[in-house]
C-alpha positions in Angstrom: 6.1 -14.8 -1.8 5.9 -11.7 0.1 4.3 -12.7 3.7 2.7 -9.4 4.7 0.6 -6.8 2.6 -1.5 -3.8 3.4 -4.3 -3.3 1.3 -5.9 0.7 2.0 -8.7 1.4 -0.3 -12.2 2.8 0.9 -13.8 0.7 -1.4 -14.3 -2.8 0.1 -14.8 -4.5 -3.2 -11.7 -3.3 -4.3 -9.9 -4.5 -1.5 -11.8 -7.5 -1.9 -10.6 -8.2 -6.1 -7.0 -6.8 -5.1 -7.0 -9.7 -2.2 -8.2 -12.0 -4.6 -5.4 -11.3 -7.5 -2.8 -11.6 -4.9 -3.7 -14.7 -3.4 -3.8 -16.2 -7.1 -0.3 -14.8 -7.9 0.8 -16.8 -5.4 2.1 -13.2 -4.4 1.2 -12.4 -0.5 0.3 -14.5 2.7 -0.9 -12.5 4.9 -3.3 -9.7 3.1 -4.6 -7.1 5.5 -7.3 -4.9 4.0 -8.5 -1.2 5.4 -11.4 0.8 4.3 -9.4 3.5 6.7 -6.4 5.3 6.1 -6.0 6.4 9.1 -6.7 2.8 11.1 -3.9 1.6 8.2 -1.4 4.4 9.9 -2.6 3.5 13.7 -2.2 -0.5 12.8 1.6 0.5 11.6 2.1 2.4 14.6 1.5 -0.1 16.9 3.4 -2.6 14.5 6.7 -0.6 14.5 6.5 -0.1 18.2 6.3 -3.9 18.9 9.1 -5.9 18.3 7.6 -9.2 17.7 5.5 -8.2 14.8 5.9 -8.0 11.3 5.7 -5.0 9.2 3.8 -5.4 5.9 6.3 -5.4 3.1 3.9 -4.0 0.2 1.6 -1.5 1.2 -1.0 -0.9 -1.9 -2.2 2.8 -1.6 -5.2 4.5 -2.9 -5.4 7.6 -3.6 -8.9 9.2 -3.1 -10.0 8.6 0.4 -12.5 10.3 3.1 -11.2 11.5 6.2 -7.3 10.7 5.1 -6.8 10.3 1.6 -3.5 8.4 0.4 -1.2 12.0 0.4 -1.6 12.9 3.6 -1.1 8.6 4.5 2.2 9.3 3.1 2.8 12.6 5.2 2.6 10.7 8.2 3.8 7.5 6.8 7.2 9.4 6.6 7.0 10.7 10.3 7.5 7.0 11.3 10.9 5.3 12.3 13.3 5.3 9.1 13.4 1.6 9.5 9.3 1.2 9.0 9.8 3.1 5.9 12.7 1.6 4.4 11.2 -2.2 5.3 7.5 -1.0 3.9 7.6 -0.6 0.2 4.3 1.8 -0.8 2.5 1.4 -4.4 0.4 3.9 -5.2 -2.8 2.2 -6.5 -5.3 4.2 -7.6 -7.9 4.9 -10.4 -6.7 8.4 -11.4 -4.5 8.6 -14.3 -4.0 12.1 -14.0 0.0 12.8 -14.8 0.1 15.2 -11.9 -1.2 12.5 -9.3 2.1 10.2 -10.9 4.6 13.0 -11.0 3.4 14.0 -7.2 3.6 10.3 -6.0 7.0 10.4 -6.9 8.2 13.3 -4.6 7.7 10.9 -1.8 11.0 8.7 -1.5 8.8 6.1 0.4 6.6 5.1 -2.9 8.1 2.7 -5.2 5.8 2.7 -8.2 2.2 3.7 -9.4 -0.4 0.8 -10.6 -3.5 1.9 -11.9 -6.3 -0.1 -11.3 -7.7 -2.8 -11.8 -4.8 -4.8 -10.2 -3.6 -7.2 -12.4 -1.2 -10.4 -11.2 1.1 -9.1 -14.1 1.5 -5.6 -12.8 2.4 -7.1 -9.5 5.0 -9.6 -11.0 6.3 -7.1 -13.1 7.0 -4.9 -10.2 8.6 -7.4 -7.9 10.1 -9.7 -10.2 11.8 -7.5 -13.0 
């Protein structure tokens, strides 16, 4: 079981499901969801900074976002300490199945795979277990 997992999606009910399948897998703990990118980047700021807290180990990323969308997360996201970004593994989740948005995903060396939604326990198992 992973203990700590970032959920960033605008869409609360998303959030809400992809909590929901996690918990059933029997995958994560503690499930933090943001409707902000950006409060998701400050959160792991503070996080990296302290030494007595836990980084998330799965971060589920969306794509389409107002104010910071899920590219320019990862911009930043690579800014932080190596160690946050080789502890944090980042899955792009997102509705889009647009080849470009897969191929440009993997030009970051921080993301790890690409779910399409909906999140499924299999496509969660499947990533951490094969």
């Amino acid at each position: 079981m992973i203990n700590d997992i970032f959920l960033i999606d605008d869409d609360i009910l998303v959030n809400f499901l992809n909590k929901e399948v996690i918990k059933n897998a029997y995958i994560g703990k503690n499930i933090s969801a943001f409707d902000s990118a950006t409060i998701a980047l400050d959160t792991l700021k503070q996080i990296s900074t302290n030494p007595n807290s836990k980084l998330p180990l799965l971060i589920l990323l969306d794509i389409n976002m107002p104010e910071m969308d899920g590219w320019e997360f990862l911009e930043e996201f690579n800014q932080l300490p190596k160690s946050v970004i080789e502890e944090c593994k980042v899955v792009m989740h997102s509705s889009s199945i647009d080849p470009r948005d897969m191929e440009k995903a993997k030009t970051f060396s921080s993301v790890k795979d690409f779910i399409s939604k909906p999140l499924t326990a299999e496509s969660l198992t499947k990533f951490f277990y094969s």
